[in-house]
ROBAMI-519448 format. One record per residue: residue number from 1; x, y, z of N, C-alpha, C, CB in turn; residue in three letters. Coordinates in nm, 3 decimals, always signed. Glycine has a CB too. Example, Ala and Ser with C-alpha at 12.3 -4.5 7.8 and 13.67 -1.06 7.14 Angstrom:
2
R,1,+1.319,-0.569,+0.780,+1.230,-0.450,+0.780,+1.320,-0.330,+0.780,+1.131,-0.447,+0.905,ALA
R,2,+1.285,-0.225,+0.708,+1.367,-0.106,+0.714,+1.290,+0.003,+0.787,+1.408,-0.060,+0.572,SER
END
This chain:
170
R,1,+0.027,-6.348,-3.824,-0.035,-6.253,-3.734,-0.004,-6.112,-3.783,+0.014,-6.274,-3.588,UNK
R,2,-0.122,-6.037,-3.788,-0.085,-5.901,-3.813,+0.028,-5.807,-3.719,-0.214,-5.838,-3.807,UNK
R,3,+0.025,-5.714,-3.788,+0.142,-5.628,-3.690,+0.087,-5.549,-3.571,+0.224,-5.510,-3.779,UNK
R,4,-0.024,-5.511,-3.615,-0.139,-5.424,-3.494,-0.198,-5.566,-3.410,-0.316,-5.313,-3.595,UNK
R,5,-0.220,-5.671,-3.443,-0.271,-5.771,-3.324,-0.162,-5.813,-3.263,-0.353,-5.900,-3.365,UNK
R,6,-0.028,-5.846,-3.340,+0.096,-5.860,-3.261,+0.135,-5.743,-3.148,+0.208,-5.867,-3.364,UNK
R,7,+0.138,-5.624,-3.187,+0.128,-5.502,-3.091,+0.046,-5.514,-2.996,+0.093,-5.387,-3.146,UNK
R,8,-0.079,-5.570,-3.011,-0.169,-5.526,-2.885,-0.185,-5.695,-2.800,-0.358,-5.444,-2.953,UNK
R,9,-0.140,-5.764,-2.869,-0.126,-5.891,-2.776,-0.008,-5.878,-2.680,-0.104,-6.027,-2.863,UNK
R,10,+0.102,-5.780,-2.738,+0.238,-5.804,-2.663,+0.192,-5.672,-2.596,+0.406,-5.817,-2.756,UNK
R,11,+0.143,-5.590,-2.592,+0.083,-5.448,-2.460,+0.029,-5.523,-2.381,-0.046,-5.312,-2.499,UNK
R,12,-0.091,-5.646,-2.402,-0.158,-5.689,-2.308,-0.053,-5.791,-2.220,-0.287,-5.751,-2.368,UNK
R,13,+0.034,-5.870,-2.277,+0.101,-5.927,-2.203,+0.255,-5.804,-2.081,+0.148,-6.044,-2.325,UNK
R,14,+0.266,-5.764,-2.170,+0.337,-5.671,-2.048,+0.259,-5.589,-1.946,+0.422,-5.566,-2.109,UNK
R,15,+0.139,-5.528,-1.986,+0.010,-5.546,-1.885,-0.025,-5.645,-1.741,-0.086,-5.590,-1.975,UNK
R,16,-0.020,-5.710,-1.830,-0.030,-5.849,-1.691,+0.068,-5.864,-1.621,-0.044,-6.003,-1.729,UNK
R,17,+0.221,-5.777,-1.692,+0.328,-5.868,-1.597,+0.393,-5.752,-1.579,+0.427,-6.008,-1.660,UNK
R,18,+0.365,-5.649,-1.548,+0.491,-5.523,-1.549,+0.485,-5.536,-1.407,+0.462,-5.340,-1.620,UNK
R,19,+0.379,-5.646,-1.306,+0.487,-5.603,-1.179,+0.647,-5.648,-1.162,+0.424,-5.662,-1.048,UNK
R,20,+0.698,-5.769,-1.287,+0.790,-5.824,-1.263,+0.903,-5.738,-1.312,+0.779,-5.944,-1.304,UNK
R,21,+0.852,-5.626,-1.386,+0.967,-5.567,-1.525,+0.958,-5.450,-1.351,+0.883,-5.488,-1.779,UNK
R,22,+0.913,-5.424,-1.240,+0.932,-5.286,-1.180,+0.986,-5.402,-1.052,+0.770,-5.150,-1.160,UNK
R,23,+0.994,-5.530,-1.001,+1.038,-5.583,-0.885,+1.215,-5.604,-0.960,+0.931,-5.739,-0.828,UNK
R,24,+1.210,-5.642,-1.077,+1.352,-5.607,-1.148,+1.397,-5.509,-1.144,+1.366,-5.618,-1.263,UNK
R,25,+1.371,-5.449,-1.189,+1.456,-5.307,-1.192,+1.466,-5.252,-1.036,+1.369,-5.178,-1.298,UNK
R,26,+1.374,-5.234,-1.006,+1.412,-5.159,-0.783,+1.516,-5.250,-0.770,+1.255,-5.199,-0.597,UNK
R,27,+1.525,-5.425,-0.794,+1.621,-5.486,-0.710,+1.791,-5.458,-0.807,+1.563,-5.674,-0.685,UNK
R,28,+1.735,-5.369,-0.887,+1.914,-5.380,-0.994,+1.943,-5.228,-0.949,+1.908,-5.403,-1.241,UNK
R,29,+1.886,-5.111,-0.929,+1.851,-4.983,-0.954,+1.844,-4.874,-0.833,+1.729,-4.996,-1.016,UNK
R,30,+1.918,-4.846,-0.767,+1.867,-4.739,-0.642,+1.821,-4.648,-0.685,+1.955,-4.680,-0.549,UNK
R,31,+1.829,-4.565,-0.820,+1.742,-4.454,-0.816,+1.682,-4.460,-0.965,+1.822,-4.311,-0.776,UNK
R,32,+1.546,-4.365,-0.931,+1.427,-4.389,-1.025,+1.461,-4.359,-1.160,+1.304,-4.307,-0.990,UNK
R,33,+1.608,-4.239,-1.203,+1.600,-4.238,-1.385,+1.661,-4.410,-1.431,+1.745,-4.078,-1.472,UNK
R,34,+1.769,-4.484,-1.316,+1.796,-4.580,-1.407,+1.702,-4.666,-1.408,+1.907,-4.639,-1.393,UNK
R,35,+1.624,-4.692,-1.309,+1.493,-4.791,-1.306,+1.420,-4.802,-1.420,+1.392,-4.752,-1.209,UNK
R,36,+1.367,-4.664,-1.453,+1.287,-4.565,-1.580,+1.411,-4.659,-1.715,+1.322,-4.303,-1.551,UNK
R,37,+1.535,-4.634,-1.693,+1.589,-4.659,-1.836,+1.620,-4.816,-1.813,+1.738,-4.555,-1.883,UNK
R,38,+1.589,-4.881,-1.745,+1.605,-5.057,-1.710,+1.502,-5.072,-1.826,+1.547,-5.140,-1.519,UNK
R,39,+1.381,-5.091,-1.731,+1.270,-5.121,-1.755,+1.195,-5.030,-1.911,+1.208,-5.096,-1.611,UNK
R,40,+1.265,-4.960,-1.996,+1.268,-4.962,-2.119,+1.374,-5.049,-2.161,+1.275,-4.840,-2.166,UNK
R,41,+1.468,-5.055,-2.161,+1.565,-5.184,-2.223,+1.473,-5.306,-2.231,+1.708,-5.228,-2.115,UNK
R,42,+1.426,-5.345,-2.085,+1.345,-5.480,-2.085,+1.226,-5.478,-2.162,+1.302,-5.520,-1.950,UNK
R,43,+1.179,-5.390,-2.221,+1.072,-5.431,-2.324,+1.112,-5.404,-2.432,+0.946,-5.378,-2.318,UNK
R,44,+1.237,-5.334,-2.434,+1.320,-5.374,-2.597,+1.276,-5.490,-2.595,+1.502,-5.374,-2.624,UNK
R,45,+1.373,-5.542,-2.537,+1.425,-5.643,-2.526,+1.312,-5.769,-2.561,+1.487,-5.636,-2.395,UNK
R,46,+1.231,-5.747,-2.518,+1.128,-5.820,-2.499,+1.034,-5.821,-2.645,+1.057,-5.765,-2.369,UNK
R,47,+1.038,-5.741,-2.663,+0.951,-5.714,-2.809,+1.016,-5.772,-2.917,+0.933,-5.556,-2.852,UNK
R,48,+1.129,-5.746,-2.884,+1.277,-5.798,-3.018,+1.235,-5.971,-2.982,+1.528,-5.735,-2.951,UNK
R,49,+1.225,-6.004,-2.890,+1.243,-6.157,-2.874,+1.102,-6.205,-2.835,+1.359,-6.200,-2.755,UNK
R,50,+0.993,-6.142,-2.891,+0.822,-6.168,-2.852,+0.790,-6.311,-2.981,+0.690,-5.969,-2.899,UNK
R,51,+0.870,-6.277,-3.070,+0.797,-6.379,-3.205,+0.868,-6.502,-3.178,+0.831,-6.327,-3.391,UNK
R,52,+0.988,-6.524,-3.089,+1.039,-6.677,-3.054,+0.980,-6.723,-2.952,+1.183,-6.698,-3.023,UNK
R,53,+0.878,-6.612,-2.903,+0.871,-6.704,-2.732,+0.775,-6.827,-2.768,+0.778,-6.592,-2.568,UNK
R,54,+0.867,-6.930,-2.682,+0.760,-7.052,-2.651,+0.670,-7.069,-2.578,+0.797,-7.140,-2.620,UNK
R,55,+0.572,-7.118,-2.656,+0.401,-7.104,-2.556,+0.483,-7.216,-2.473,+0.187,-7.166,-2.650,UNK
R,56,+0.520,-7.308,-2.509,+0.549,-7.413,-2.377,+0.542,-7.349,-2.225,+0.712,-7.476,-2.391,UNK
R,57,+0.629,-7.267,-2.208,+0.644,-7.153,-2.063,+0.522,-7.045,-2.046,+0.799,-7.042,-2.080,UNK
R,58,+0.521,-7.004,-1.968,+0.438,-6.934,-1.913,+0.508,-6.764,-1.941,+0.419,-6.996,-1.755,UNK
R,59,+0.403,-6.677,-1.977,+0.422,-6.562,-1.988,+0.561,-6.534,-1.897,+0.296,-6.493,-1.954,UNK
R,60,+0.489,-6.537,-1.768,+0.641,-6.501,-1.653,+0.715,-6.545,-1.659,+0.660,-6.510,-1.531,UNK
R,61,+0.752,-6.687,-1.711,+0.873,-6.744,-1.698,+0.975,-6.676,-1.796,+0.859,-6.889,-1.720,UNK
R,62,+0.916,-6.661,-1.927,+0.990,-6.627,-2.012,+0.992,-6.421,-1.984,+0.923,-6.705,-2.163,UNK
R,63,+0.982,-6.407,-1.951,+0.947,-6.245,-1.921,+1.068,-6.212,-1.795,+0.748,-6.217,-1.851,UNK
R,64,+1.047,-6.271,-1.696,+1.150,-6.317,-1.583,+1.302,-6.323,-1.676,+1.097,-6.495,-1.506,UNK
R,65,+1.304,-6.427,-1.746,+1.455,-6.453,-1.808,+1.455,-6.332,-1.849,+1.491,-6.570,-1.928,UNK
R,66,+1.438,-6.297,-1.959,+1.459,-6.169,-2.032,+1.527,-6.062,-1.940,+1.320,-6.114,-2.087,UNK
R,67,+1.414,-6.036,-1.830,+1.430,-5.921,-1.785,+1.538,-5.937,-1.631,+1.274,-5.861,-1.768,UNK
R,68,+1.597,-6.046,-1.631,+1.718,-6.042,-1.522,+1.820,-6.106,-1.628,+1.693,-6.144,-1.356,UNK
R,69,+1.827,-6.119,-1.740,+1.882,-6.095,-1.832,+1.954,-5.983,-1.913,+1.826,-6.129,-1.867,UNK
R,70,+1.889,-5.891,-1.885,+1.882,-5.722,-1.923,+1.936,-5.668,-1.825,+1.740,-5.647,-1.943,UNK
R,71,+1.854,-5.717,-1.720,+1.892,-5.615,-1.554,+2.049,-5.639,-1.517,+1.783,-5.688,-1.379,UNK
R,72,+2.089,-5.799,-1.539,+2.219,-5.844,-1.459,+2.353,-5.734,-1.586,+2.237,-6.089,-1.464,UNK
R,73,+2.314,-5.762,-1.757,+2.377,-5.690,-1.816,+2.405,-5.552,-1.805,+2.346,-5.710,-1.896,UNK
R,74,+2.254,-5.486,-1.771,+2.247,-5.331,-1.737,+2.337,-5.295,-1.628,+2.103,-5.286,-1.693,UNK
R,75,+2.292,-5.349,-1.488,+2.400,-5.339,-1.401,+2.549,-5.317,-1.395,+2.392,-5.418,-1.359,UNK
R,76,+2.597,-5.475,-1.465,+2.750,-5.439,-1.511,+2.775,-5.368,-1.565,+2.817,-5.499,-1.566,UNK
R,77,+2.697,-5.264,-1.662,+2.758,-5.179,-1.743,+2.749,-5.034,-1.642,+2.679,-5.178,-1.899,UNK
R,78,+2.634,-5.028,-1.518,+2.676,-4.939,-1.486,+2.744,-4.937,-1.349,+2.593,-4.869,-1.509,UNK
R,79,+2.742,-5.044,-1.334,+2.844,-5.065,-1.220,+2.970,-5.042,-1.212,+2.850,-5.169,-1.190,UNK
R,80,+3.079,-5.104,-1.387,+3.182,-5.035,-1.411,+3.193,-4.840,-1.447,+3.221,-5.122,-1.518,UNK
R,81,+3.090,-4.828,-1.452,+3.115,-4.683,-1.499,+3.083,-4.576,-1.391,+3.027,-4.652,-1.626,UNK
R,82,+3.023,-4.649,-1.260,+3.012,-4.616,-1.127,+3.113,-4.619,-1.035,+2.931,-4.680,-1.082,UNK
R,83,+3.232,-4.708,-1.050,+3.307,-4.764,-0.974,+3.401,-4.645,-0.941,+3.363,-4.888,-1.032,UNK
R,84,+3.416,-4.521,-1.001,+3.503,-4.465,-0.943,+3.470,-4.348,-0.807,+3.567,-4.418,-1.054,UNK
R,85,+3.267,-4.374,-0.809,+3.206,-4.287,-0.748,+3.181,-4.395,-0.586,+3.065,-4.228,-0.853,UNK
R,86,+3.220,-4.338,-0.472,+3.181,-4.377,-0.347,+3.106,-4.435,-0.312,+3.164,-4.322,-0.290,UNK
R,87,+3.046,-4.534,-0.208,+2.954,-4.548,-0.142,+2.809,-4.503,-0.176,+2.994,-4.506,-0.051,UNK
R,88,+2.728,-4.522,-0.187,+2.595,-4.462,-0.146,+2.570,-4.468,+0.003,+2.480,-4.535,-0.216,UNK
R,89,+2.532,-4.336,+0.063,+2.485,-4.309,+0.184,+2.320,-4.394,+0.253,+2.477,-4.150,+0.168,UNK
R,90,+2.258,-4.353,+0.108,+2.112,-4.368,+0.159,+2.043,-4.545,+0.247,+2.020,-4.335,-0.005,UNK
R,91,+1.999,-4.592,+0.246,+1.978,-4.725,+0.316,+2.067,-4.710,+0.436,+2.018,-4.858,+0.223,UNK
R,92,+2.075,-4.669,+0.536,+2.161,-4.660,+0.633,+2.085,-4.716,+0.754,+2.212,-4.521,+0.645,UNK
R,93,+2.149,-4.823,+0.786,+2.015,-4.921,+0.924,+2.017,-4.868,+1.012,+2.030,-5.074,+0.996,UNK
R,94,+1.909,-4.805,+1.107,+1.866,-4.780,+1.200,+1.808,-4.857,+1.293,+1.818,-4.716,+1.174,UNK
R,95,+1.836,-4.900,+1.360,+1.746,-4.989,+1.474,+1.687,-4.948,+1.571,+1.804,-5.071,+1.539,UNK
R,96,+1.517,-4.910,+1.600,+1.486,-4.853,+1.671,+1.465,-4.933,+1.777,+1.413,-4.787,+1.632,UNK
R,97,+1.384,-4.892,+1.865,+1.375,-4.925,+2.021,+1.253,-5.056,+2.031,+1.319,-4.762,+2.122,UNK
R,98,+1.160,-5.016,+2.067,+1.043,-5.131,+2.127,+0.951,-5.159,+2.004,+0.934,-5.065,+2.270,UNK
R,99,+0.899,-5.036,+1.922,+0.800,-5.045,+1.886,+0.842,-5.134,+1.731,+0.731,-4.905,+1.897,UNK
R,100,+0.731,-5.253,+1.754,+0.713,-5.327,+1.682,+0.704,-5.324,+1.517,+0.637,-5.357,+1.735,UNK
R,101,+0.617,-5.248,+1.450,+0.603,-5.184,+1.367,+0.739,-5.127,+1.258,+0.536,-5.103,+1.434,UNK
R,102,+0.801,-5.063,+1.415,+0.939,-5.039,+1.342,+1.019,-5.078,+1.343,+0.992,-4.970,+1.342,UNK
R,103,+1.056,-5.176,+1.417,+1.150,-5.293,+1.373,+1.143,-5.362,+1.309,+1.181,-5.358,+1.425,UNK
R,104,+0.957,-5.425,+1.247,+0.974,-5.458,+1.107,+1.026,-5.411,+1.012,+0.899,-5.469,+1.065,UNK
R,105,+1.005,-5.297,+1.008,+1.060,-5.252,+0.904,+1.168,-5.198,+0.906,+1.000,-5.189,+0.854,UNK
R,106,+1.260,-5.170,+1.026,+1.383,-5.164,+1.018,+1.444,-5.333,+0.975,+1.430,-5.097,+1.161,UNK
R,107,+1.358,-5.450,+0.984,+1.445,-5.535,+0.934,+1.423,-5.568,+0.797,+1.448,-5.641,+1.007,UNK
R,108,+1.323,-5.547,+0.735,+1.263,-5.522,+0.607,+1.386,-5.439,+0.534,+1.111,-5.436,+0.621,UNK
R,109,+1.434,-5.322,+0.601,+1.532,-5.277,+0.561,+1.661,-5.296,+0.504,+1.538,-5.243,+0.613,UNK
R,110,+1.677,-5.392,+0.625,+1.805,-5.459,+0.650,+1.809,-5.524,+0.543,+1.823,-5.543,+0.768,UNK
R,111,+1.703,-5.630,+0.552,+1.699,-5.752,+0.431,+1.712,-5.694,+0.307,+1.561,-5.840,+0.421,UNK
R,112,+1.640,-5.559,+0.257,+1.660,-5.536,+0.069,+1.787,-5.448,+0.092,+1.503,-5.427,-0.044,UNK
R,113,+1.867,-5.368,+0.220,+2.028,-5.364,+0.147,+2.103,-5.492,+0.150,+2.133,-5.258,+0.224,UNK
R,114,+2.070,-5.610,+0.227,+2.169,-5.688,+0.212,+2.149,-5.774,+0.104,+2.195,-5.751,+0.322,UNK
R,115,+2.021,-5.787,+0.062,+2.001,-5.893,-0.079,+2.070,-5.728,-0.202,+1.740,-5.972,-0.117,UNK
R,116,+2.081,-5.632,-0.204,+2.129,-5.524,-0.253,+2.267,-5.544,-0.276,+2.101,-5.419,-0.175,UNK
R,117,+2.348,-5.587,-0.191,+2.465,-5.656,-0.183,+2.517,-5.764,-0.205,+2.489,-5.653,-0.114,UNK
R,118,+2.422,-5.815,-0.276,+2.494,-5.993,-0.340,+2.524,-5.978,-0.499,+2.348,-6.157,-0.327,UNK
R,119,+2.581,-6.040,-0.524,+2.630,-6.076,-0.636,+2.493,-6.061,-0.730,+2.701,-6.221,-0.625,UNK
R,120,+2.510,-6.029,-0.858,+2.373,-6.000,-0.988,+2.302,-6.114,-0.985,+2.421,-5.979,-1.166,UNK
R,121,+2.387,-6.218,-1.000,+2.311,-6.417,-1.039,+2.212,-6.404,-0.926,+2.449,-6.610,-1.001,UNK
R,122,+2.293,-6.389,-0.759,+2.255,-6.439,-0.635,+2.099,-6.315,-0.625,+2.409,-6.425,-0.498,UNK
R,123,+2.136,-6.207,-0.640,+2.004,-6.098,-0.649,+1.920,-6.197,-0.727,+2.029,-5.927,-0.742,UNK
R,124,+1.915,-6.263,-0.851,+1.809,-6.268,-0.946,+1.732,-6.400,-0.843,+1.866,-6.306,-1.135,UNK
R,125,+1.820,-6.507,-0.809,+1.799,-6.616,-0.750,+1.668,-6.604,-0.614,+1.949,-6.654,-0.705,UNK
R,126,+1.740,-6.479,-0.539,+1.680,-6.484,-0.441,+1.539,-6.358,-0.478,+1.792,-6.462,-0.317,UNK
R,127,+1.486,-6.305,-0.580,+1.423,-6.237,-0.587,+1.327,-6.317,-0.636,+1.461,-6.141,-0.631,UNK
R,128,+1.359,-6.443,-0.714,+1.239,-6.537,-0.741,+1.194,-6.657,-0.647,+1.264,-6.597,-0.867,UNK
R,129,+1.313,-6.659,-0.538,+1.224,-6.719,-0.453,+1.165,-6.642,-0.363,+1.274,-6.813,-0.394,UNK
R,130,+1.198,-6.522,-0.349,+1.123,-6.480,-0.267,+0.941,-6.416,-0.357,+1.231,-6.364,-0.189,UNK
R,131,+0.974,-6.498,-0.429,+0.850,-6.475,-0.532,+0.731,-6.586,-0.551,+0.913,-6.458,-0.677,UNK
R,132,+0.783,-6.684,-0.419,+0.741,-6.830,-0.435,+0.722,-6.905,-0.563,+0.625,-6.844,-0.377,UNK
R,133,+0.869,-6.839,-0.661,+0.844,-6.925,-0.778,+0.918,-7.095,-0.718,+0.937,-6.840,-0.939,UNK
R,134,+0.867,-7.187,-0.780,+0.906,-7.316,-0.742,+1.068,-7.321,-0.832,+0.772,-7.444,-0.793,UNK
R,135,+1.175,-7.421,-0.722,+1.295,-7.451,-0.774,+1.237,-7.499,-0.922,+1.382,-7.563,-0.680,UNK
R,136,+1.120,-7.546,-0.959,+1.162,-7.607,-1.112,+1.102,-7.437,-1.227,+1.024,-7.816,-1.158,UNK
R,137,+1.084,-7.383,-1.149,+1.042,-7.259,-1.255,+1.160,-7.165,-1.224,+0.874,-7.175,-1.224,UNK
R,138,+1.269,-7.140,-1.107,+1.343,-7.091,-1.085,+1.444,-7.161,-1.163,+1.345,-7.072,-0.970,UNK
R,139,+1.458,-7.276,-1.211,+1.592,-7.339,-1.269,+1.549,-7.337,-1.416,+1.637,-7.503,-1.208,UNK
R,140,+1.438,-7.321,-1.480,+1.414,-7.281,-1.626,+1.422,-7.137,-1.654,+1.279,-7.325,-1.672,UNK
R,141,+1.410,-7.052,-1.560,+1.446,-6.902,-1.601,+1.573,-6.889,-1.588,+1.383,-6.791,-1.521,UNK
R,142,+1.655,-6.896,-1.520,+1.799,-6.873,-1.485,+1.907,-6.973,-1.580,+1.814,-6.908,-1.316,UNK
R,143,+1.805,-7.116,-1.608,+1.897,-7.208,-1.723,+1.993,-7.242,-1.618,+1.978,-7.121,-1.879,UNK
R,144,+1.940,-7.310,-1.498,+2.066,-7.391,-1.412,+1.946,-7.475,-1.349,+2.189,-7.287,-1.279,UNK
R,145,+2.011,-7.634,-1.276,+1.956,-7.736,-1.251,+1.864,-7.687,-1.137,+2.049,-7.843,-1.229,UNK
R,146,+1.779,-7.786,-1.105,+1.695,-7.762,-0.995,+1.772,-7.775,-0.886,+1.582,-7.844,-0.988,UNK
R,147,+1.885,-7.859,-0.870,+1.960,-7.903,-0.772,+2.061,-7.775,-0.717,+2.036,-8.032,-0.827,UNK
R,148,+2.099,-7.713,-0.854,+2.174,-7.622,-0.818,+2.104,-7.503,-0.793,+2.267,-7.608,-0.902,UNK
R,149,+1.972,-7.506,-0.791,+1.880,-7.382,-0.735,+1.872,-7.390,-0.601,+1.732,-7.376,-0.785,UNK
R,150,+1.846,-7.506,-0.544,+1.773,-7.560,-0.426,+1.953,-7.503,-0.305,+1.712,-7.795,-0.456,UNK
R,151,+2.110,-7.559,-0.392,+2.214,-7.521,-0.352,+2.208,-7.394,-0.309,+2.295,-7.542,-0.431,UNK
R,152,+2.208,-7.310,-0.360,+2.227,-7.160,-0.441,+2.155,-7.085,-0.296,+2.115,-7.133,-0.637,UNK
R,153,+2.000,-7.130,-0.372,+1.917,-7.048,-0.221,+1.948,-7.096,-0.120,+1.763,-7.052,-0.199,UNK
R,154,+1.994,-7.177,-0.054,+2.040,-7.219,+0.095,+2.149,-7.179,+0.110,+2.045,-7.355,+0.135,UNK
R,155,+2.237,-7.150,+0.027,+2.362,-7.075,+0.088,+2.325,-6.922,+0.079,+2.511,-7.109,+0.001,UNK
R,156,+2.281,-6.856,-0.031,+2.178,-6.727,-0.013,+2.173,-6.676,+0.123,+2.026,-6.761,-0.050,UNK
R,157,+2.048,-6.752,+0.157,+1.958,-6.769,+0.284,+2.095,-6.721,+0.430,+1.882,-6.983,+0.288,UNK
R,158,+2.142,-6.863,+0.395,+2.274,-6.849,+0.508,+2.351,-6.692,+0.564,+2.407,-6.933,+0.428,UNK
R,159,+2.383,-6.659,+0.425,+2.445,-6.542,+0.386,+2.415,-6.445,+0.433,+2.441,-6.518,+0.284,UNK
R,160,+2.257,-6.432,+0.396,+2.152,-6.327,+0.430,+2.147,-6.330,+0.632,+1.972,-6.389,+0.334,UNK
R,161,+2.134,-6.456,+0.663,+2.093,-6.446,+0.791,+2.231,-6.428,+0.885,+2.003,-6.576,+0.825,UNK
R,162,+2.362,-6.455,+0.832,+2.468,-6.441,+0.921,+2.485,-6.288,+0.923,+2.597,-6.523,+0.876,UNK
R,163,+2.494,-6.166,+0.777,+2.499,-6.093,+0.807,+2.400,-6.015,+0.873,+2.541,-6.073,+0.744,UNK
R,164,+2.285,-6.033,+0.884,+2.158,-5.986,+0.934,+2.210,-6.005,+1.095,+2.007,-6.083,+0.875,UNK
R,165,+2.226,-6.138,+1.077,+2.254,-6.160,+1.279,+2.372,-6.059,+1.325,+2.332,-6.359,+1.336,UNK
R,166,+2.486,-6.011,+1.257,+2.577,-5.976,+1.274,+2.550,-5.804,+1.315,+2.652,-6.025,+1.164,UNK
R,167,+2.488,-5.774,+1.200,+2.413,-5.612,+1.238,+2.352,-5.593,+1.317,+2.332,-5.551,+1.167,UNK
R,168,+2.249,-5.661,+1.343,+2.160,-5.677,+1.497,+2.261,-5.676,+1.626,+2.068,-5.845,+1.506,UNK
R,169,+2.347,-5.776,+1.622,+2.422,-5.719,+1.735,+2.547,-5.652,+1.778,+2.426,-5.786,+1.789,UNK
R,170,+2.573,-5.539,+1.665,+2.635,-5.467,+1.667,+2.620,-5.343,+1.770,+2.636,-5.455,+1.560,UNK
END
C-alpha cells in the first residue's frame, strides 16, 4: 500500500471514530489543553500501530484499546505529577428543588463525577458499557474474560449507585 493511500485510509478511519478518541479523553481529562494533548497521543499512537491492526476486529474495537490504553497511561503520568496540587473545586453537586429538567441533570452530574472517581481500569470498563458495547466486545478491548467483565460492571454499577444514594440523602 502506498504511503498517501495509507494516510488517507487511516484520516478516514479516525473520521468515523473520533467520537471515541473525544468520549476518552473528557472521561480521563477535566480540562480542555490536556484533552487537546490526550487525544494527540491517541493518534500517535494509533498511526504507529495502524499497519498491525487486525481486520479480524472492528475499527472501534481496536481504536477503543489503543485509546484507553494511552488515556489510562496518560493519566498516571499526570496524576503523579498532580498529586501535590488540591482538590478540584469545579463539579460541585447541587441539588435543586422540583423542577425536573434539573434534577436530571443534577444527576447526570452526579453520575460523570462519580464514574470521575473510579479507578482508570473501572473508568474504561464502565465507559464502554455505557456505550452498549456487548461484554464480548468489552472483554476483547480491555484483554479480560467476558466473565470478568460481566463481574467488574456489577460491582461498578453497585459502587456507582451506593454512592449516588448516599449524596442524595445527604
Amino acid at each position: 500500500m502506498e504511503k498517501t493511500d495509507k494516510s488517507d485510509i487511516f484520516v478516514s478511519v479516525i473520521q468515523s471514530h473520533k467520537g471515541i478518541l473525544y468520549k476518552v479523553a473528557a472521561l480521563y481529562c477535566k480540562n480542555e489543553p490536556d484533552r487537546k494533548d490526550l487525544i494527540q497521543e491517541i493518534i500517535i499512537q494509533l498511526w504507529r500501530s495502524f499497519d498491525r491492526y487486525d481486520e479480524q476486529y472492528r475499527h472501534s474495537t481496536w481504536i477503543y484499546r489503543i485509546s484507553l490504553n494511552v488515556a489510562i497511561s496518560f493519566y498516571r503520568k499526570e496524576h503523579s505529577r498532580k498529586k501535590i496540587a488540591g482538590p478540584l473545586t469545579d463539579g460541585i453537586i447541587h441539588l435543586s428543588g422540583n423542577d425536573t429538567a434539573e434534577e436530571k441533570e443534577s444527576d447526570l452530574c452526579m453520575l460523570r463525577d462519580q464514574i470521575a472517581g473510579l479507578r482508570e481500569l473501572d473508568k474504561a470498563l464502565i465507559l464502554l458499557y455505557l456505550e452498549e458495547k456487548s461484554h464480548k466486545e468489552i472483554a476483547r478491548i480491555m484483554g479480560i474474560s467476558e466473565t470478568n467483565v460481566a463481574t467488574k460492571i456489577n460491582r461498578i454499577k453497585q459502587v456507582l449507585k451506593q454512592k449516588i444514594t448516599q449524596l442524595k440523602n445527604q
